[in-house]
Chimera marker file (.cmm) of the C-alpha trace (Angstrom):
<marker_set name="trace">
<marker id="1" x="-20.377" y="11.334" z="-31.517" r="1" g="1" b="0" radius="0.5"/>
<marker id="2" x="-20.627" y="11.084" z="-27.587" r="1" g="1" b="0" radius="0.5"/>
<marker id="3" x="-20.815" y="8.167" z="-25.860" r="1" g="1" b="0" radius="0.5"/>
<marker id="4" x="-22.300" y="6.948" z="-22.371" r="1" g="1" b="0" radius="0.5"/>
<marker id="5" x="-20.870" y="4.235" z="-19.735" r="1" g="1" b="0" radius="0.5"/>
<marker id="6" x="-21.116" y="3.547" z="-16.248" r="1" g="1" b="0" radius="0.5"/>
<marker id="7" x="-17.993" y="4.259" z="-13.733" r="1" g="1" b="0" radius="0.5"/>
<marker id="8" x="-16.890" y="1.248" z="-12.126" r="1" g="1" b="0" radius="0.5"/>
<marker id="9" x="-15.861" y="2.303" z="-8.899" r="1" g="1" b="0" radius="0.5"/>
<marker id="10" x="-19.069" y="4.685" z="-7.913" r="1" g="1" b="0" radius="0.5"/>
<marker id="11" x="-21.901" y="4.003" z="-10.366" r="1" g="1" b="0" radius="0.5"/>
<marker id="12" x="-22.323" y="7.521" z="-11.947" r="1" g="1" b="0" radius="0.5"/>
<marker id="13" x="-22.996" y="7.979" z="-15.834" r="1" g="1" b="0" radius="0.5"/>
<marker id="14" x="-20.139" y="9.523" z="-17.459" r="1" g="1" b="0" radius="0.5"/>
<marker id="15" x="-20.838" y="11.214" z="-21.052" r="1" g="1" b="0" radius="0.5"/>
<marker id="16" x="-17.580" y="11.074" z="-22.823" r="1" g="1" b="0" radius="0.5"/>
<marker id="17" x="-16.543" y="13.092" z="-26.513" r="1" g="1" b="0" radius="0.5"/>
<marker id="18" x="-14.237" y="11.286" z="-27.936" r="1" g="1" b="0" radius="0.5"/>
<marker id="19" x="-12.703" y="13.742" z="-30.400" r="1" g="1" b="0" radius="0.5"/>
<marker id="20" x="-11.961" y="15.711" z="-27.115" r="1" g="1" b="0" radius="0.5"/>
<marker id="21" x="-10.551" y="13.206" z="-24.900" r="1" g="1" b="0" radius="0.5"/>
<marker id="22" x="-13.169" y="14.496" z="-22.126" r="1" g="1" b="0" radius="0.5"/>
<marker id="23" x="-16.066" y="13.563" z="-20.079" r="1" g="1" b="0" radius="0.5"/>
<marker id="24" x="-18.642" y="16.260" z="-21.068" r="1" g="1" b="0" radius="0.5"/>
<marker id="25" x="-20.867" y="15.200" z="-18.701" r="1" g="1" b="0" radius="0.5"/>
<marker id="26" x="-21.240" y="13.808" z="-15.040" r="1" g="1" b="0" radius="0.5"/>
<marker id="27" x="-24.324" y="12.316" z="-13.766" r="1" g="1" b="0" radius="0.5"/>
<marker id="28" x="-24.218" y="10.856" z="-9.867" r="1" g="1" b="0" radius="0.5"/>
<marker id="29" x="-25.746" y="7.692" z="-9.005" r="1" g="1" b="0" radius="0.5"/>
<marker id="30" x="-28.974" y="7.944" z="-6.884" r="1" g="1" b="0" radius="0.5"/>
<marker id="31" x="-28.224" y="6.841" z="-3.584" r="1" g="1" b="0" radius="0.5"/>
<marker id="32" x="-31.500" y="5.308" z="-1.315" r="1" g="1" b="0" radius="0.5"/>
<marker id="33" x="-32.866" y="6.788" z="1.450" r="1" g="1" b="0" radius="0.5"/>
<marker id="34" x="-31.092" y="5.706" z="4.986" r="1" g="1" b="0" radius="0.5"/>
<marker id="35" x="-34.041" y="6.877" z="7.052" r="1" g="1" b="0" radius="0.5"/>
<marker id="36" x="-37.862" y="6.858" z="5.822" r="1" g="1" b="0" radius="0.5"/>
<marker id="37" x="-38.854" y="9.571" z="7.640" r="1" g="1" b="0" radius="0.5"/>
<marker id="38" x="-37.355" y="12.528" z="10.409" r="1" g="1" b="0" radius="0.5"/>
<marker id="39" x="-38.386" y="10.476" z="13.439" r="1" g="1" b="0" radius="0.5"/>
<marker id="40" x="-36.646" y="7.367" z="12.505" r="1" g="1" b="0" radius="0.5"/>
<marker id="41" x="-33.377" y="9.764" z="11.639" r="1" g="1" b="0" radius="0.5"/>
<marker id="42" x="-34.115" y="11.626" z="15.484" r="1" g="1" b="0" radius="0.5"/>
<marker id="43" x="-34.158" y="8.524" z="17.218" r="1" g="1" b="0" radius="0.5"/>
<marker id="44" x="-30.871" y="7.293" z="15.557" r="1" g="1" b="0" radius="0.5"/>
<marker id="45" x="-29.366" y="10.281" z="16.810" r="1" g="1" b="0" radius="0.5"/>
<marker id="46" x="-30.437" y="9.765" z="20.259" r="1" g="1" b="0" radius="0.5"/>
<marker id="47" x="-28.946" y="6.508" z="20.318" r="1" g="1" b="0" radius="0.5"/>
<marker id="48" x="-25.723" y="7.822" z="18.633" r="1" g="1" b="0" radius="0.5"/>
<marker id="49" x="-25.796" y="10.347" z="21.773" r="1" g="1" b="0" radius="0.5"/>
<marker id="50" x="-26.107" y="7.614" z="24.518" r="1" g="1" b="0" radius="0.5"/>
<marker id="51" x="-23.769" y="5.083" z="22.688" r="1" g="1" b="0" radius="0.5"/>
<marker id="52" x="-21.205" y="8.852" z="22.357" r="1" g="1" b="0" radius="0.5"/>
<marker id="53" x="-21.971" y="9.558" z="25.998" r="1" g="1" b="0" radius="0.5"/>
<marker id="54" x="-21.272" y="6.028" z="27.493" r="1" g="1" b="0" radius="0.5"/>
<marker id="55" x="-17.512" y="5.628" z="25.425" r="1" g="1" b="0" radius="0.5"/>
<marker id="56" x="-16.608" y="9.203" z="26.793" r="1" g="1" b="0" radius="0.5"/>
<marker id="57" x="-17.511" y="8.007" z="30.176" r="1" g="1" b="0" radius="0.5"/>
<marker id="58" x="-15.252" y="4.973" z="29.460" r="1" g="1" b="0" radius="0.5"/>
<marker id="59" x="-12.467" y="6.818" z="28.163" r="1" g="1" b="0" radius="0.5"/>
<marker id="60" x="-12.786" y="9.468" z="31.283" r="1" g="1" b="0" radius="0.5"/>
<marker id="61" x="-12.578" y="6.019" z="33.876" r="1" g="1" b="0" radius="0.5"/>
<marker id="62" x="-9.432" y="4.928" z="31.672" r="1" g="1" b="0" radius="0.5"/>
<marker id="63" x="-7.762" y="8.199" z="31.874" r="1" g="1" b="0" radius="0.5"/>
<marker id="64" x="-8.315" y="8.244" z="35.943" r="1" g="1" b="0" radius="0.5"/>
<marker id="65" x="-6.787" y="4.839" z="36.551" r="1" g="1" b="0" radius="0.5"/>
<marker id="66" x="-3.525" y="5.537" z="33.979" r="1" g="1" b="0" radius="0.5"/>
<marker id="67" x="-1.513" y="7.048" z="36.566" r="1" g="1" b="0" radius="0.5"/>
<marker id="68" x="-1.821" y="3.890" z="38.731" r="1" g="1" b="0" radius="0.5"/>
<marker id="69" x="-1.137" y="1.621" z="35.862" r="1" g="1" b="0" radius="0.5"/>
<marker id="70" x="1.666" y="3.715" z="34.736" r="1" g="1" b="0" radius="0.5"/>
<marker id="71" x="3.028" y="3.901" z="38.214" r="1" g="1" b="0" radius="0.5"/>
<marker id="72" x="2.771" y="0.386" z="38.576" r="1" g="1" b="0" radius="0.5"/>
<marker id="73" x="4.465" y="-0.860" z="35.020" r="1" g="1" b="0" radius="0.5"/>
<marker id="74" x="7.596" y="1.806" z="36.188" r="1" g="1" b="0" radius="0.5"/>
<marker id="75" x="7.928" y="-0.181" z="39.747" r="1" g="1" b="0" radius="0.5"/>
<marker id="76" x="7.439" y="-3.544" z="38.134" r="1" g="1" b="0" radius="0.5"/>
<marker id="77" x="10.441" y="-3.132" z="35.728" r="1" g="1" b="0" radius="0.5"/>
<marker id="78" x="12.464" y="-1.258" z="38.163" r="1" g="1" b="0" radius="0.5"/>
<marker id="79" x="12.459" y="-4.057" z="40.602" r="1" g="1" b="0" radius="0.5"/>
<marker id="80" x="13.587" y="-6.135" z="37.627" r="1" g="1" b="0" radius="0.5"/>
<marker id="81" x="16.388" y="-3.840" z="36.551" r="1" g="1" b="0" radius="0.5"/>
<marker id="82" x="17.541" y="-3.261" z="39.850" r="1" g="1" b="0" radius="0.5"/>
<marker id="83" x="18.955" y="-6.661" z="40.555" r="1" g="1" b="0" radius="0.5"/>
<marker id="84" x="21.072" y="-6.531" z="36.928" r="1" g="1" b="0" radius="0.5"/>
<marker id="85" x="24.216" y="-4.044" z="37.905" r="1" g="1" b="0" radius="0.5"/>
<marker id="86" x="25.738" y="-5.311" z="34.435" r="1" g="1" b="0" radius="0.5"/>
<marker id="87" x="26.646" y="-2.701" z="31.811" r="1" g="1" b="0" radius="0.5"/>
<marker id="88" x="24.372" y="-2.537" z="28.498" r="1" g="1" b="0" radius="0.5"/>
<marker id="89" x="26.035" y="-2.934" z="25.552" r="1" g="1" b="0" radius="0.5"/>
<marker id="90" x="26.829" y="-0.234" z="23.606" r="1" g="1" b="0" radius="0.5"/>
<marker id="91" x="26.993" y="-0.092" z="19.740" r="1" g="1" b="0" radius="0.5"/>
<marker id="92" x="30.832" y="1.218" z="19.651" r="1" g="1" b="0" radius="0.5"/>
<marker id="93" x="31.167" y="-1.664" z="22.065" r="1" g="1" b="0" radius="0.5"/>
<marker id="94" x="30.124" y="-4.396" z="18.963" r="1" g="1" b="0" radius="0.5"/>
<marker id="95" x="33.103" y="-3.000" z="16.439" r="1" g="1" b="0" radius="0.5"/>
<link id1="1" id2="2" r="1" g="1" b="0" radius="0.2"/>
<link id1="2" id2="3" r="1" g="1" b="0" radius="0.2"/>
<link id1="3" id2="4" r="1" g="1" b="0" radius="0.2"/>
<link id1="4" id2="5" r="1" g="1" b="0" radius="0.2"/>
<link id1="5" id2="6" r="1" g="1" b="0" radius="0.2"/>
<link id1="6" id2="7" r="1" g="1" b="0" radius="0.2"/>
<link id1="7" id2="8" r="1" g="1" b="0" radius="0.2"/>
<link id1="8" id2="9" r="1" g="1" b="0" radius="0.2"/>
<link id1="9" id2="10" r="1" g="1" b="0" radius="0.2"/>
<link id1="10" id2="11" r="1" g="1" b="0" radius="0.2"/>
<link id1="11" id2="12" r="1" g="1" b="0" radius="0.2"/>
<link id1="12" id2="13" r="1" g="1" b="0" radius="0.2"/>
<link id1="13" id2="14" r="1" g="1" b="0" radius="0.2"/>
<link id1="14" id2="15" r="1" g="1" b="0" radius="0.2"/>
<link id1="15" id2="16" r="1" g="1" b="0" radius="0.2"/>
<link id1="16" id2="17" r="1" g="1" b="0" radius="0.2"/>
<link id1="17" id2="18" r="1" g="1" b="0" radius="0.2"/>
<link id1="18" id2="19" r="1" g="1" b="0" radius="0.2"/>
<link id1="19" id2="20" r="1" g="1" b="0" radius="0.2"/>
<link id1="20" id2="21" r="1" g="1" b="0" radius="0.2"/>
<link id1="21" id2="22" r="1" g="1" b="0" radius="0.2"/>
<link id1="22" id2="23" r="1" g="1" b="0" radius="0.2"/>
<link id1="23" id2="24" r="1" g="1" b="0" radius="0.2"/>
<link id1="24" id2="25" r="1" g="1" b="0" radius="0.2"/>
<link id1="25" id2="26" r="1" g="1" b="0" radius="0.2"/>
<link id1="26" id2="27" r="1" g="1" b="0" radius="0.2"/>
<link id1="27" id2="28" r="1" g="1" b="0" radius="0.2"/>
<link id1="28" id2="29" r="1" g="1" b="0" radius="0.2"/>
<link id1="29" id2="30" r="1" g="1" b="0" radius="0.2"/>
<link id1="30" id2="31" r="1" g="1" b="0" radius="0.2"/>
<link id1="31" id2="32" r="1" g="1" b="0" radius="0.2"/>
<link id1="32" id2="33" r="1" g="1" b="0" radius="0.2"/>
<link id1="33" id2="34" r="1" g="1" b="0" radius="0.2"/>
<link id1="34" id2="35" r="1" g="1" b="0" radius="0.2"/>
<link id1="35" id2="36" r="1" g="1" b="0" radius="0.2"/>
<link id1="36" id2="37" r="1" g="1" b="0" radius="0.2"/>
<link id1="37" id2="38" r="1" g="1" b="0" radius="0.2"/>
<link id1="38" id2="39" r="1" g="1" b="0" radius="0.2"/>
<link id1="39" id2="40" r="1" g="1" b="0" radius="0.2"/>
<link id1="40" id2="41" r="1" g="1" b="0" radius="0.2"/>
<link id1="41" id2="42" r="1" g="1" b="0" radius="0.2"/>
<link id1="42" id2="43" r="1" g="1" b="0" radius="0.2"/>
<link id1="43" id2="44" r="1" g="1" b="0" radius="0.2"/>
<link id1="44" id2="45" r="1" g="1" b="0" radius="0.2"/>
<link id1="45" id2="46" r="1" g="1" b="0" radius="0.2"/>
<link id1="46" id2="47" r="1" g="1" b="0" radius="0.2"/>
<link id1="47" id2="48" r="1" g="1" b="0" radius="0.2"/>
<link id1="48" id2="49" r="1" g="1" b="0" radius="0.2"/>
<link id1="49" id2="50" r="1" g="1" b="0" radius="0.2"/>
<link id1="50" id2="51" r="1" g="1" b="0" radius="0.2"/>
<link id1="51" id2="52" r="1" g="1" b="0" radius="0.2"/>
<link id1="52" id2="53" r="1" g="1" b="0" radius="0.2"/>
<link id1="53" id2="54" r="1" g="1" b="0" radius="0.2"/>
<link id1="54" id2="55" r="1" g="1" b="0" radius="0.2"/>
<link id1="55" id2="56" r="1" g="1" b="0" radius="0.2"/>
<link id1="56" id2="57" r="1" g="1" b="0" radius="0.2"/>
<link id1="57" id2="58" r="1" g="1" b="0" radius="0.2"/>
<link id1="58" id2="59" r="1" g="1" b="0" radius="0.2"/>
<link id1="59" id2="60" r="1" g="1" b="0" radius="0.2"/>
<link id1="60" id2="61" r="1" g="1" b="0" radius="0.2"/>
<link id1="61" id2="62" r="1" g="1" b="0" radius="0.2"/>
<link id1="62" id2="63" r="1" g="1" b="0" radius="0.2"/>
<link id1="63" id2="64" r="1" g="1" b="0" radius="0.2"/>
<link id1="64" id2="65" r="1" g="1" b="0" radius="0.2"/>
<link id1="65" id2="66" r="1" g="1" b="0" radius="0.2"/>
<link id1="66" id2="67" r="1" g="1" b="0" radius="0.2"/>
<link id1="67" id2="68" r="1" g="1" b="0" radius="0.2"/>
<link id1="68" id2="69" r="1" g="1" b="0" radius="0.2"/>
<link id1="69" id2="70" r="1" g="1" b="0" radius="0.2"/>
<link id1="70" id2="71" r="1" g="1" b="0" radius="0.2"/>
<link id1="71" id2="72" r="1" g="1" b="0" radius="0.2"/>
<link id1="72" id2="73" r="1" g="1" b="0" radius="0.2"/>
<link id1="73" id2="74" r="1" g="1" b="0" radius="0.2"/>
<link id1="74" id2="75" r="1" g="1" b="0" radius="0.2"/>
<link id1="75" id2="76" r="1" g="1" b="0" radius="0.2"/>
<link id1="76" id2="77" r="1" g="1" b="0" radius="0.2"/>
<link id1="77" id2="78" r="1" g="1" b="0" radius="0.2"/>
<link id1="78" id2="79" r="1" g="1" b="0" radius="0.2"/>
<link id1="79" id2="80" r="1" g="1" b="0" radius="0.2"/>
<link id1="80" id2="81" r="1" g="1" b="0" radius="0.2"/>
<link id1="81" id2="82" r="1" g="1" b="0" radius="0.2"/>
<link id1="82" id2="83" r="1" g="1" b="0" radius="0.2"/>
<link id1="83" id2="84" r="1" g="1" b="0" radius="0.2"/>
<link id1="84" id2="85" r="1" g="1" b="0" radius="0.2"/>
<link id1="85" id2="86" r="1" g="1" b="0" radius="0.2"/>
<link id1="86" id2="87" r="1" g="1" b="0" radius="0.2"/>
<link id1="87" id2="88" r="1" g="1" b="0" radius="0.2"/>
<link id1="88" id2="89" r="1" g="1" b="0" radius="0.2"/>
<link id1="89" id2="90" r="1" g="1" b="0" radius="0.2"/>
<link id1="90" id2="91" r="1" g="1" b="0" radius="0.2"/>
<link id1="91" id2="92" r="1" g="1" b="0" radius="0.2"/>
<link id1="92" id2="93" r="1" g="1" b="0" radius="0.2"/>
<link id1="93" id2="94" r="1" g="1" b="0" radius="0.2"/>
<link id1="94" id2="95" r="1" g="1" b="0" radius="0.2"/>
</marker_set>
């Protein structure tokens, strides 16, 4: 005597046997159509292209300036260390 139920998490129809402790059979939920036709799915590509294209260009603008920024961050804390001729603490030093 096999029963039927409905997964919880994903929606698919599970066919169980109970004698056999098993699911005998594995049916996946029908999932809607994103796009209605091939056009509409092109032209989401395009725009995935340009919206791709304009984050690379981004990332290749933040990848020129990081030297400067880096360079700039090192001076800025070694003017600040610079003035401090105290020694750091060490952790044999806290015994």
């Amino acid at each position: 005597m096999d029963f039927e139920l409905l997964c919880p998490c994903c929606n698919a129809r599970l066919k169980i046997d109970p004698e056999l402790k098993a699911v005998i059979d594995h049916e996946a939920p029908k999932t809607p159509r994103t796009f209605q036709s091939v056009d509409d799915a092109l032209g989401a590509m395009k725009t995935q292209d340009v919206e791709r294209e304009k984050k690379f260009a981004a990332s290749i603008e933040a990848e020129k300036s990081k030297k400067d920024v880096l360079n700039r961050k090192f001076d800025e804390l070694f003017e600040k260390t610079k003035g401090d001729t105290s020694r750091p603490i060490r952790d044999i030093d806290l015994d």
